[in-house]
C-alpha positions in Angstrom: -33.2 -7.2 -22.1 -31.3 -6.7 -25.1 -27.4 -8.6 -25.5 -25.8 -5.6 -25.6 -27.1 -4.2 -22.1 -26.8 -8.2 -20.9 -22.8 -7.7 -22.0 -22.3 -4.2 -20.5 -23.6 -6.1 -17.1 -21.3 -8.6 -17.1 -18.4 -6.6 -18.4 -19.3 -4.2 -15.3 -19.5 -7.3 -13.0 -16.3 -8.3 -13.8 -14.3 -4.9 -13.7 -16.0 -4.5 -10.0 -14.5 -8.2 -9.0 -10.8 -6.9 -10.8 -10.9 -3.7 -8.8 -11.7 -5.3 -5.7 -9.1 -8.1 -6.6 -6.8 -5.3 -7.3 -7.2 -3.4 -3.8 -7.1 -6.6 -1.7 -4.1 -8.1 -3.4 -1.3 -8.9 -1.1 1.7 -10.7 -1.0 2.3 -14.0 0.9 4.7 -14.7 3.3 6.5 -17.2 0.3 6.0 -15.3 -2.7 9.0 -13.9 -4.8 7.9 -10.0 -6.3 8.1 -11.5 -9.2 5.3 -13.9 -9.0 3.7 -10.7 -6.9 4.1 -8.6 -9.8 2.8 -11.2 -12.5 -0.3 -11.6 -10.3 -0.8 -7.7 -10.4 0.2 -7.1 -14.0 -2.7 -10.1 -14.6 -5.5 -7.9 -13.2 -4.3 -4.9 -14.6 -4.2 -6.2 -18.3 -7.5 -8.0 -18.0 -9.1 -5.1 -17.0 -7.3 -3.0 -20.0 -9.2 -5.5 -22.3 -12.3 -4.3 -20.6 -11.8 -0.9 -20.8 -10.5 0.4 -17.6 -6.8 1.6 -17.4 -5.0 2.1 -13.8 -2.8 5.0 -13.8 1.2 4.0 -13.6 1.4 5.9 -10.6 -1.5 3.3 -8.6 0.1 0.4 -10.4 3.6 1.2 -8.4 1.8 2.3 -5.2 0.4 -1.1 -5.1 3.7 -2.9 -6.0 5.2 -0.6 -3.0 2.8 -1.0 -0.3 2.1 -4.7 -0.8 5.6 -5.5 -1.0 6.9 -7.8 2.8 9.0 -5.4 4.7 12.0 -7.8 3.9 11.8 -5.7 0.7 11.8 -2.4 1.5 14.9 -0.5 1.3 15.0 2.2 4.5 14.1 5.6 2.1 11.2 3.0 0.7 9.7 2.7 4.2 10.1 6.6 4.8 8.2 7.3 2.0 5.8 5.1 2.6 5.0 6.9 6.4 5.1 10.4 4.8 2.2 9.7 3.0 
């Protein structure tokens, strides 16, 4: 197996464990949105080094739904149950 298809398989590896990082990221009981959002923006820009780009529009989805309910404003929580 040449380097080249060796690096492709570890890139892929990788992006697979960032997406699934990515969809099971949640925020603790303790954590500030700020270190919520520095965790997400992590993922995210590691995975923009290898190639894969998340729409803005997921990226906020994410911020909004994994935000604790001590967070969300009323018209947040609406919006969230009209989806």
């Amino acid at each position: 197996m040449s380097t080249t298809k060796k690096t492709d398989i570890v890139k892929r590896t990788r992006l697979d464990y960032l997406a699934s990082q990515f969809e099971n990221l949640r925020m603790s009981n303790d954590e500030s949105i700020t270190s919520f959002s520095s965790k997400l923006r992590s993922i995210v820009n590691e995975a923009i080094v290898l190639g894969k780009s998340y729409k803005d529009k997921k990226k906020v989805k994410k911020l909004i739904r994994s935000l604790l309910e001590k967070f969300l404003s009323y018209n947040t929580k609406h919006f969230l149950k009209a989806e």
